[in-house]
FIDRENSE-209904 format. One record per residue (C-alpha): residue number from 1; x, y negated, z negated. Coordinates in Angstrom, 1 decimal. Example, Ala and Ser with C-alpha at 12.3 -4.5 7.8 and 13.67 -1.06 7.14 Angstrom:
2
(pt 1, (12.3, 4.5, -7.8));
(pt 2, (13.7, 1.1, -7.1));
REM end
This chain:
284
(pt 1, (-184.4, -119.0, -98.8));
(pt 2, (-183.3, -119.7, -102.4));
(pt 3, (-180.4, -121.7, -103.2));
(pt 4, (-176.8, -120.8, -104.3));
(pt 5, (-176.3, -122.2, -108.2));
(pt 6, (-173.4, -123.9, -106.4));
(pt 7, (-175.6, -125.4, -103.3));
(pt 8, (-178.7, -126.4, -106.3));
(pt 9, (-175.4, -128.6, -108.4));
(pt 10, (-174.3, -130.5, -105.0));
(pt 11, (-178.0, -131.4, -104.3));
(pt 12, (-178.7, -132.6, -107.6));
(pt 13, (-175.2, -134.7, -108.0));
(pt 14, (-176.1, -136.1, -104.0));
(pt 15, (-179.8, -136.9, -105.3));
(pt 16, (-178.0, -139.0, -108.6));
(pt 17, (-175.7, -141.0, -106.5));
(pt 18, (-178.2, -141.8, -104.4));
(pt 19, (-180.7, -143.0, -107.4));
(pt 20, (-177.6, -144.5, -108.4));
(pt 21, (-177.4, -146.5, -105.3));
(pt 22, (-181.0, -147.7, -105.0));
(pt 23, (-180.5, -148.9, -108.4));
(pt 24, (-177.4, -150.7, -107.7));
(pt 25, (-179.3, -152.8, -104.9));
(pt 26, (-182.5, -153.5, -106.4));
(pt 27, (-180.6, -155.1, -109.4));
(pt 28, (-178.8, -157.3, -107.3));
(pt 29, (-182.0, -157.5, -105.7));
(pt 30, (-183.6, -159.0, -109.0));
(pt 31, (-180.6, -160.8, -109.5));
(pt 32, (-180.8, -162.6, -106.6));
(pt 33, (-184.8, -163.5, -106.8));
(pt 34, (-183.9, -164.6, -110.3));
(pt 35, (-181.3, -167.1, -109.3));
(pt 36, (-183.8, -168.4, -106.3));
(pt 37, (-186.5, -168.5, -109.1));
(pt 38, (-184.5, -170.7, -111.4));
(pt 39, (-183.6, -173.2, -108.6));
(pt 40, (-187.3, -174.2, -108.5));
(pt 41, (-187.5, -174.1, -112.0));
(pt 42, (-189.4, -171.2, -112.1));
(pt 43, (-187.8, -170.2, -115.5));
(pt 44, (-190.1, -167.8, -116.8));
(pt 45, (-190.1, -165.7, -113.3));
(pt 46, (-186.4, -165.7, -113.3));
(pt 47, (-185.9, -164.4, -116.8));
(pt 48, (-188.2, -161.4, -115.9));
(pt 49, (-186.3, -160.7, -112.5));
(pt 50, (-183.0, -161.1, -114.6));
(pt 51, (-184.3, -158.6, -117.0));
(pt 52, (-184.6, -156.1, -114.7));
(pt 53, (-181.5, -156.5, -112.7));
(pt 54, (-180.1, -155.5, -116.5));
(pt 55, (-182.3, -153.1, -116.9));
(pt 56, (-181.2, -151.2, -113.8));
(pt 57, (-177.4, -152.0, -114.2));
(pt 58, (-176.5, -152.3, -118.3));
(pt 59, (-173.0, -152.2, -117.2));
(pt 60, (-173.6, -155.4, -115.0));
(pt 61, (-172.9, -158.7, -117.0));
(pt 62, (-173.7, -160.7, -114.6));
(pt 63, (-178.1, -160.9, -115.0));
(pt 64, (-177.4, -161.2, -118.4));
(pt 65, (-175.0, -164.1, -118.0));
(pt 66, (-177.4, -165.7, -115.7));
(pt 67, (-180.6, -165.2, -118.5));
(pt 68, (-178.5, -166.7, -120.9));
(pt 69, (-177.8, -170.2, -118.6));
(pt 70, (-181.8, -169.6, -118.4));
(pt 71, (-182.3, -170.0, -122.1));
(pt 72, (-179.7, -172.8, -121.9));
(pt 73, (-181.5, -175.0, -119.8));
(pt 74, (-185.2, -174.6, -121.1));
(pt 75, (-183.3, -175.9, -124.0));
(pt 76, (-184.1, -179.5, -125.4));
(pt 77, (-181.0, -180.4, -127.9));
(pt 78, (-182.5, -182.2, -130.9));
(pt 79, (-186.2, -180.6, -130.2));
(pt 80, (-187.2, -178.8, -133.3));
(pt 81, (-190.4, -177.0, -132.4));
(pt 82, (-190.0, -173.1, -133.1));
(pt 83, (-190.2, -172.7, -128.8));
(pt 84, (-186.9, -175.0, -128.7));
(pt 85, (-185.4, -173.2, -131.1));
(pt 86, (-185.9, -169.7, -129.7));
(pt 87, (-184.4, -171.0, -126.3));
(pt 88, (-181.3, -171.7, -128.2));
(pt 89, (-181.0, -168.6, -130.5));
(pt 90, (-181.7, -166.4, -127.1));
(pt 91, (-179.0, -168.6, -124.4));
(pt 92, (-176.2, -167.9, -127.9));
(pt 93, (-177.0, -163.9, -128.1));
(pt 94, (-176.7, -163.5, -124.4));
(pt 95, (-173.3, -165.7, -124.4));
(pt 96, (-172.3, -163.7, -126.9));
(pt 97, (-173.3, -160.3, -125.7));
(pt 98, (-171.3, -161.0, -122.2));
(pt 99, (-168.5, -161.8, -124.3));
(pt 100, (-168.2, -159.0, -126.3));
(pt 101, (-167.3, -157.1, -122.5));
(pt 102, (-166.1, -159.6, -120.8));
(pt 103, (-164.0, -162.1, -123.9));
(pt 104, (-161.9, -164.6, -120.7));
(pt 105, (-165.7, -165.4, -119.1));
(pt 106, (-165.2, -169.3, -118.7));
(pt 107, (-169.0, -170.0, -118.1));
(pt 108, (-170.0, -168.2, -121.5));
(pt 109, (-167.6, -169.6, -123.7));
(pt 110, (-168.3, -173.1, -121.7));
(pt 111, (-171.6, -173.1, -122.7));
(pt 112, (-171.2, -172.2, -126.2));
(pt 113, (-169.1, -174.9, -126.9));
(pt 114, (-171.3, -177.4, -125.4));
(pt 115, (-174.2, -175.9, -127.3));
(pt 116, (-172.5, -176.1, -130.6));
(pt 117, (-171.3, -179.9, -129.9));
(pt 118, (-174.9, -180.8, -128.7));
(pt 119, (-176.4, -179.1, -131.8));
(pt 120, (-173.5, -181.2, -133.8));
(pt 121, (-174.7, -184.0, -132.3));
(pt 122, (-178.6, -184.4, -131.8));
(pt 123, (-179.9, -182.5, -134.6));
(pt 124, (-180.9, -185.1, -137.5));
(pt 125, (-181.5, -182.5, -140.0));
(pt 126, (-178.0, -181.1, -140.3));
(pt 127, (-175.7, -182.4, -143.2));
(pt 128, (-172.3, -183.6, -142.8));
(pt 129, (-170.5, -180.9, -143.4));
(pt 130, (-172.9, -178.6, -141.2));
(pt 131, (-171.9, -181.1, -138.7));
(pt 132, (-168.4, -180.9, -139.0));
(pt 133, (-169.2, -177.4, -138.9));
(pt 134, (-171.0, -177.2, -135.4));
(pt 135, (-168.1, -179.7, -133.9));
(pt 136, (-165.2, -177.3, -135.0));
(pt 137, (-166.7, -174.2, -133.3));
(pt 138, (-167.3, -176.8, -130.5));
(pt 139, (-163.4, -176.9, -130.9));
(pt 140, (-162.8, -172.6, -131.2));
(pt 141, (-164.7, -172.3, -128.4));
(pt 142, (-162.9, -174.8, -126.5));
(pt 143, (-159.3, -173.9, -127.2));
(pt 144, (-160.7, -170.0, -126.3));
(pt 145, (-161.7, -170.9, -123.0));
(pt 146, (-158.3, -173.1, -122.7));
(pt 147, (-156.3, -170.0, -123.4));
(pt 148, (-157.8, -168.2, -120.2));
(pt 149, (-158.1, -171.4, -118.1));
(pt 150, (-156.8, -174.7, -119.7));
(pt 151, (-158.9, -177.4, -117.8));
(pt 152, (-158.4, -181.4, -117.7));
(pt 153, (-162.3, -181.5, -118.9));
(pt 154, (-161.7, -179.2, -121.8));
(pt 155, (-158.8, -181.1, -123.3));
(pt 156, (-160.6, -184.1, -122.8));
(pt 157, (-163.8, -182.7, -124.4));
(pt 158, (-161.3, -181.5, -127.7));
(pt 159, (-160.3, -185.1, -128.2));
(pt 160, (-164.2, -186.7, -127.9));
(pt 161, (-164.6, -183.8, -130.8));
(pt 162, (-162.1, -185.7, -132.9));
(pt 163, (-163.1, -189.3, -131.8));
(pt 164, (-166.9, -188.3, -132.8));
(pt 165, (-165.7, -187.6, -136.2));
(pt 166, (-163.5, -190.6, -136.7));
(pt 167, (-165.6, -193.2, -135.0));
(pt 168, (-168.8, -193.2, -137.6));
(pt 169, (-166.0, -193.6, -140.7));
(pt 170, (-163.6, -196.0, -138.9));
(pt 171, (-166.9, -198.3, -138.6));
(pt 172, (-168.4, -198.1, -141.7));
(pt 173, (-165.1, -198.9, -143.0));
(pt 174, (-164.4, -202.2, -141.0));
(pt 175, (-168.1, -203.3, -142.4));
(pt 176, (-166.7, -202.2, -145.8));
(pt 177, (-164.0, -204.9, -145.5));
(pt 178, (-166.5, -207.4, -143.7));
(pt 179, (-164.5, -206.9, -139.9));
(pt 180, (-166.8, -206.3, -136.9));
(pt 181, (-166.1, -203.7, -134.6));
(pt 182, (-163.9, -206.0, -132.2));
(pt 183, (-162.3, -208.4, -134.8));
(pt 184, (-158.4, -208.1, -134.1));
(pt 185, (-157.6, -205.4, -136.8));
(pt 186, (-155.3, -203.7, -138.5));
(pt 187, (-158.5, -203.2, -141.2));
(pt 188, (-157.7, -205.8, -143.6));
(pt 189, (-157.9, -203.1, -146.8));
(pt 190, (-154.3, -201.3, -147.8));
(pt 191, (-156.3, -198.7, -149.4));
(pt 192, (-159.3, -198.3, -146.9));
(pt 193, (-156.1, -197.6, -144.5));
(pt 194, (-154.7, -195.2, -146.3));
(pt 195, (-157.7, -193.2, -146.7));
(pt 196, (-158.5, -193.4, -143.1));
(pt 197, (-155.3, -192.3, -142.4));
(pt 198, (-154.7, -189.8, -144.8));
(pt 199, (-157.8, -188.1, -143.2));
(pt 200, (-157.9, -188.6, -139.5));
(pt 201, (-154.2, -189.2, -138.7));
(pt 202, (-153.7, -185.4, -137.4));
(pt 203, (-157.2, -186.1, -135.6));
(pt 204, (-156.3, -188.8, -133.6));
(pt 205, (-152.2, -188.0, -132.7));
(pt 206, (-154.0, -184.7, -131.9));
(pt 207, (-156.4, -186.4, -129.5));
(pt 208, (-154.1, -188.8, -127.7));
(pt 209, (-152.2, -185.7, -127.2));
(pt 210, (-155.2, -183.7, -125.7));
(pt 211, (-155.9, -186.5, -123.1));
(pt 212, (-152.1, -186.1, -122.0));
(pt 213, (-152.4, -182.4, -121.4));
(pt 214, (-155.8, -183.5, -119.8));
(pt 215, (-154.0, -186.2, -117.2));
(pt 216, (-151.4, -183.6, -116.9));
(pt 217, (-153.6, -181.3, -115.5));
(pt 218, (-155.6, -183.9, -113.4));
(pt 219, (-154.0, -187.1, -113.1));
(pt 220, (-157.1, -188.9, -111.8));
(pt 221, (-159.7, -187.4, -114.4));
(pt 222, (-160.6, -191.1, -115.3));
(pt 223, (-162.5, -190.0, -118.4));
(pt 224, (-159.4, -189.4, -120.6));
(pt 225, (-158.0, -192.6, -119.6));
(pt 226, (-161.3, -194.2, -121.1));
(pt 227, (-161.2, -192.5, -124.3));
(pt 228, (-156.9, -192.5, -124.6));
(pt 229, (-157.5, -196.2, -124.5));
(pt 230, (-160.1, -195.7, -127.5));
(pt 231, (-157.9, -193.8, -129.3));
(pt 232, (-154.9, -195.7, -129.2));
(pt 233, (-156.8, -199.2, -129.8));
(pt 234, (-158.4, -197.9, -132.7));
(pt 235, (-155.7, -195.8, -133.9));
(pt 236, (-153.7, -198.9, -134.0));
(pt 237, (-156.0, -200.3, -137.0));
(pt 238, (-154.2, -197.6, -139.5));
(pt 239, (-151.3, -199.5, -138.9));
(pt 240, (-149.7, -201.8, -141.7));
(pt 241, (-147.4, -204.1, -138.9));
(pt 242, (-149.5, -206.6, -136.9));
(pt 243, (-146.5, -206.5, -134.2));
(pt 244, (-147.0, -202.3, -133.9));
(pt 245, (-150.8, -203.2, -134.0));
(pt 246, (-149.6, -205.8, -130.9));
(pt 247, (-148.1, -203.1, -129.1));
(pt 248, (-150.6, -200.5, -129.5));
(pt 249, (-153.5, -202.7, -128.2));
(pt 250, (-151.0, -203.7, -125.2));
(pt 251, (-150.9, -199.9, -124.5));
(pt 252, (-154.7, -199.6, -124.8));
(pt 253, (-155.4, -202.3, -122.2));
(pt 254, (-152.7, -200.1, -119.6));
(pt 255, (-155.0, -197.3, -120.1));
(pt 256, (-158.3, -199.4, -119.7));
(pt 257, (-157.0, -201.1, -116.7));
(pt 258, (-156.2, -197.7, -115.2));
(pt 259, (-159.3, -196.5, -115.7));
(pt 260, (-160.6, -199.1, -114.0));
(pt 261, (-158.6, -198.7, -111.1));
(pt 262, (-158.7, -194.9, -110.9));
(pt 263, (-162.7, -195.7, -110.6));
(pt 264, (-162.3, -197.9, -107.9));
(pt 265, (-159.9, -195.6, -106.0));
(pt 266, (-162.0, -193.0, -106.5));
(pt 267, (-165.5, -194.7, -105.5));
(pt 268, (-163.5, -196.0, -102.3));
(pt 269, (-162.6, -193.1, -101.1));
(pt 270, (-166.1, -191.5, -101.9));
(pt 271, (-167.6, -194.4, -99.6));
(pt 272, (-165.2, -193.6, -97.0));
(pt 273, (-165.8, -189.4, -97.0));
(pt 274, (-169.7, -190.4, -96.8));
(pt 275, (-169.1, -193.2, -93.7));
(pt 276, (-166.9, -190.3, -91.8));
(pt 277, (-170.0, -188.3, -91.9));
(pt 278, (-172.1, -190.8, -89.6));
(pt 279, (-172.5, -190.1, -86.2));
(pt 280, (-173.1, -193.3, -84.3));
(pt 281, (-175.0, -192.8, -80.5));
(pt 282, (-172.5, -192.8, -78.1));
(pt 283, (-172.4, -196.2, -76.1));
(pt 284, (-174.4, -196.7, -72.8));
REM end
C-alpha cells in the first residue's frame, strides 16, 4: 500500500519529534554524567559529557554554563603557564556566551566578577593601571548582578574592591610621613591628606555605604562589619580634627566589637544545630 502525501508528512513530523525527544534526554543525560564527573574531579570527562549535552540541545544554556564553572575551577589565579591561561580564557567565553541569552544569570555574572578581581589581584605581571582595570570590571560585573538580585555578599564584595585600592596607597603614605600602620593618626602630612583624600574620598563614603546596603540585606553577614570597621578607622586618618579622628575610631571599635559578637552568636548557635543532631542510647 503506498502512502497518502498527507499520511508520508504526519510520519515524517511524528519521526522528528520523536528524534527531537531522544535528544532532549540524552542531553540531560550528558548533563547529568558531567556534573557527577566533576564532583570527583574528573574534569576532563565532564567537559566532554558537557559538550555533548550542547551538542544535542544548542538552545540549552545550561551544559554550557556548567563547562564554563569547569574551566573556572581547573583554574589556578596567578599561574601563568599557557595551560592556566587557556582554562581562564575558556571559563570567560562560556560566561559570556550564556550571557549573551540569558544577561540576569547570577552564576555567570558571579563568576566573572570573581575572575576579574582574582586576576586583579594575583597576577604580578599586570601594571597598575591594568589593575585598576581588572578591579573595576570586578565592580560592572558586580553592580550587574546587583541589578537582578542585590545580595549582602555582593555589596560587601564592591566595598573590598575600593578598600584594595586604597589600602596599598594609605600605607605607603603613613611610611612616607614615618607613622606605622597603627600609630594613632590623622596622617601627620596636610598635603599627603589632601591627596589621599582628593583621590579616594568618593571610594571610601562609597564603601561604608555598600556595607550598609550589605547589613541591610543581612543583618548578621559579619564580614561587612569587619571591613565597615576598616573603613571608618582608616577613613578617619583624612581627617584634619583629632576630636572627629576620636569619634571615628569610637565608631570603628562599635563595628569591631559587633563583629565579634555576631561571630560568637553565630558559632553558638552552629554548636547547638550540630549537638541537636546527636542521638544518645536511650537509658536502660
Amino acid at each position: 500500500m503506498q502512502k497518502t502525501p498527507l499520511a508520508a508528512a504526519v510520519l515524517a513530523g511524528m519521526m522528528a519529534l520523536l528524534g527531537t525527544g531522544c535528544d532532549y534526554l540524552a542531553a540531560r543525560d550528558h548533563l547529568n554524567k558531567g556534573v557527577a564527573s566533576t564532583k570527583v574531579g574528573k574534569f576532563g570527562d565532564a567537559a566532554e559529557h558537557f559538550k555533548q549535552a550542547m551538542a544535542l540541545d544548542p538552545e540549552w544554556d545550561a551544559p554550557r554554563l556548567y563547562l564554563a564553572v569547569s574551566y573556572m575551577s581547573q583554574w589556578i589565579p596567578g599561574a601563568e603557564s599557557p595551560e592556566n591561561q587557556g582554562f581562564a580564557k575558556l571559563a570567560k567565553e562560556g560566561f559570556l556566551k550564556v550571557l549573551e541569552t540569558s544577561p540576569s544569570d547570577t552564576t555567570a555574572l558571579a563568576s566573572m566578577a570573581s575572575m576579574a578581581f582574582s586576576e586583579a589581584t594575583t597576577q604580578a605581571d599586570l601594571t597598575y593601571d591594568q589593575k585598576m582595570a581588572k578591579l573595576d570590571e570586578s565592580t560592572e560585573w558586580h553592580k550587574k548582578h546587583i541589578a537582578v538580585a542585590p545580595t549582602a555578599e555582593h555589596y560587601y564584595s564592591l566595598a573590598v574592591i575600593g578598600y584594595t585600592k586604597w589600602a596599598k596607597e594609605w600605607l605607603a603614605a603613613r611610611q612616607s610621613v614615618h607613622m606605622r600602620q597603627d600609630d594613632p593618626g590623622p596622617i601627620k602630612d596636610k598635603k599627603v591628606r589632601d591627596d589621599l583624600k582628593a583621590k579616594f574620598t568618593t571610594i571610601l563614603d562609597q564603601g561604608v555605604a555598600d556595607l550598609q546596603k550589605s547589613l541591610e540585606l543581612d543583618a548578621e553577614y559579619e564580614n561587612s562589619m569587619a571591613y565597615i570597621n576598616l573603613l571608618i578607622r582608616e577613613r578617619a586618618d583624612l581627617f584634619e580634627d583629632k576630636a572627629e579622628y576620636d569619634k571615628a575610631t569610637t565608631e570603628a571599635d562599635g563595628w569591631l566589637a559587633k563583629y565579634l559578637a555576631t561571630k560568637k552568636i553565630k558559632a553558638a548557635r552552629a554548636a547547638k544545630s550540630a549537638n541537636s543532631g546527636i542521638i544518645q542510647d536511650a537509658p536502660k
